[in-house]
C-alpha positions in Angstrom: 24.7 0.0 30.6 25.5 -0.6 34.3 23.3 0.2 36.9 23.9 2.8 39.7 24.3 0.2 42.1 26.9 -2.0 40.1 28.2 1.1 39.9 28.8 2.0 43.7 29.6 -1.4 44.0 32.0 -1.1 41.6 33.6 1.8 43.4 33.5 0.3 46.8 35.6 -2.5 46.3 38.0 -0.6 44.3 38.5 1.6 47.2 38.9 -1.4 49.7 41.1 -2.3 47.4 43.1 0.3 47.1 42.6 1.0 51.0 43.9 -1.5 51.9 47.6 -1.1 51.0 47.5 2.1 52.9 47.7 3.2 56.5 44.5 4.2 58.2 44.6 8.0 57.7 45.9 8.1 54.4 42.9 5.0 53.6 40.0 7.2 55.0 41.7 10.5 52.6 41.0 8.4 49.8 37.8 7.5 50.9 36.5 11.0 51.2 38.4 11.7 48.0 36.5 9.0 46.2 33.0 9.4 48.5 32.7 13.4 47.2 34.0 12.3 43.5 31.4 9.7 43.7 28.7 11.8 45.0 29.1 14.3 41.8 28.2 11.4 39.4 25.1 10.0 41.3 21.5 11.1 39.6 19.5 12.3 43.2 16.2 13.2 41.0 14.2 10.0 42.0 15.6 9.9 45.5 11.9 11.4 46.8 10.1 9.0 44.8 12.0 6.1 46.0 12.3 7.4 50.2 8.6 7.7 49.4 8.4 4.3 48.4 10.4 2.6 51.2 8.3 4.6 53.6 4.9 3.7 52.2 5.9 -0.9 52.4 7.5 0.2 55.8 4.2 1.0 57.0 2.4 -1.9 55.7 
C-alpha cells in the first residue's frame, strides 16, 4: 500500500503535468481543484503527534 507521501507525490507531478499544458489561470484552477480534492483524502489524526515531534529534535 502506498504511503501518504508517494501519494502527494504522486499527485504533484500529475498536476505539473497536467499544468503545464495550460495557461497560468486556468493551471492554478486546477491546482486548487486538485489541492482541496486532495486535502479530503489526507488522514490529519497524527498531525499533533508528529508537529510535536519536529518541535521536540528542533530544540535539541
Amino acid at each position: 500500500m502506498p504511503t501518504a507521501t508517494a501519494n502527494a507525490v504522486v499527485a504533484l507531478k500529475a498536476l505539473m503535468n497536467d499544468g503545464a499544458k495550460q495557461n497560468l489561470g486556468d493551471a492554478l484552477v486546477l491546482e486548487g481543484e486538485r489541492g482541496n480534492a486532495f486535502a479530503k483524502t489526507v488522514d490529519y489524526s497524527q498531525m499533533g503527534e508528529r508537529l510535536a515531534a519536529l518541535r521536540k529534535r528542533a530544540a535539541k
